[in-house]
C-alpha angles and dihedrals in degrees: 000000000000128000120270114248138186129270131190107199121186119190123211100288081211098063097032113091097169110106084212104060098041092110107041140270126274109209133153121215152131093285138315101300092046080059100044091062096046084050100056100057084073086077098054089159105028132049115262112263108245116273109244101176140000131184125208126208098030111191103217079208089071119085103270119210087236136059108281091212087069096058125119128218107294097190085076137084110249142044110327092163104081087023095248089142092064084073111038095024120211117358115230105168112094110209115150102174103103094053108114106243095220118062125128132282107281118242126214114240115245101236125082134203108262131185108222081249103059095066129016094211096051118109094196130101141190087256102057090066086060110111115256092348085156091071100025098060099107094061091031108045118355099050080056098052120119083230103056083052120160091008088084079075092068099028094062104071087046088058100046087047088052090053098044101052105035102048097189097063084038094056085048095050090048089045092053099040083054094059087047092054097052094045084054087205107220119250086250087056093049092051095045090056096035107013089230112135125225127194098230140322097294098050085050092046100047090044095064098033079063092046097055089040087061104053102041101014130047107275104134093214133018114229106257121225121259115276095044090094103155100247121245122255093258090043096058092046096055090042089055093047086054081054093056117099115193114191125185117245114244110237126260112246127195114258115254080026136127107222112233120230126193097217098054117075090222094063090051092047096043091047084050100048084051117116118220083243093059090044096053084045091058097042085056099049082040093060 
């Protein structure tokens, strides 16, 4: 069976009257009748508008006409645009008899996946063709970052707890890692997103298949990027001395009271023109 790929489909604005579909469907299938079929149930009670044009290979880093936030999961098979996948996830059920058999000529979208090697003007990565990476930065690139470090320790368990108890963002972390896994994204291109160094392509590409193995498999740990070393004993407790901030206390003055200072002439010639009376008065209002 072929590989799934992404259509955009826009009806005639003139013979859709539903607000939702103005701009055009997002769905993921076989090819176009196999979306077509999966598209029209989203008229259960209408016929569905005519089809006037639909693009094939649509890059998600390329501006959409509709708000990307609203977006479904891509990677799978179905309608993502509206999300109807959020809800049903993946269809896996091929029926294409309800796909009209007439519908124009696709087109092949303009843009083309790059990686940031392959051109110096162009503005798109490997990540931006991530699913949802607006809202996934934090598991799939912050948590990796060299400067994040040793947090990743205590991040991952979160992480694996989120995903677990909340299905929807999990399926959308797998979905995502998934995507990850099958780019390979070279060790240059890591770097570049998180500034971690790997060695070479295997290290990488074993690093994120454990990663995605320990939040939704059974590996009991992931394996941590380099650089999140646990410290030694000696070395946390000089870096928590170096976190230790010592400040002098300000002296207590009497109220009503200068304060004397050492340095200036006028403290010197007001503590000598005292009288021991005086200073016997100021040591008992002091106390």
């Amino acid at each position: 069976m072929t590989t799934p790929r992404r259509y955009w489909i826009r009806f005639d604005p003139q013979q859709c009257s539903d607000p939702r579909f103005r701009q055009g469907v997002g769905v993921t299938g076989f090819d176009v009748p196999d979306c077509l079929s999966m598209v029209v149930k989203l008229f259960p009670d209408e016929p569905m508008p005519p089809v006037r044009r639909i693009t094939a290979d649509i890059s998600l880093a390329e501006p959409l006409p509709v708000n990307p936030r609203y977006l479904g999961v891509p990677v799978w098979r179905g309608v993502w645009y509206p999300p109807v996948n959020l809800e049903t996830g993946p269809t896996r059920a091929i029926d294409r008899r309800g796909a009209p058999s007439e519908y124009p000529t696709p087109v092949t979208a303009s843009g083309r996946r790059m990686r940031v090697s392959e051109t110096l003007h162009t503005k798109t990565t490997w990540r931006d063709e991530i699913p949802h990476i607006n809202g996934l930065l934090w598991p799939l690139v912050t948590m990796h970052h060299a400067e994040y470090g040793r947090g990743m320790r205590l991040s991952a368990p979160a992480l694996r707890a989120v995903c677990a108890t909340d299905p929807t963002y999990g399926d959308m972390v797998r979905e995502a890692l998934d995507y990850m896994i099958a780019w390979r994204p070279t060790p240059d291109e890591w770097f570049d997103a998180t500034e971690t160094r790997f060695a070479d392509q295997r290290d990488l590409d074993e690093y994120l298949r454990a990663f995605r193995d320990y939040l939704f498999g059974t590996r009991p740990e992931p394996l941590y990027p380099p650089g999140s070393e646990p410290l030694s004993p000696e070395d946390e407790y000089m870096r928590a001395i170096r976190r230790l901030v010592i400040t002098r206390p300000e002296p207590i003055h009497p109220p009503g009271s200068e304060p004397l200072s050492p340095d200036g002439e006028q403290g010197f010639a007001r503590a000598a023109r005292q009288t021991p009376v005086e200073s016997s008065t100021l040591r008992s209002e002091a106390e």
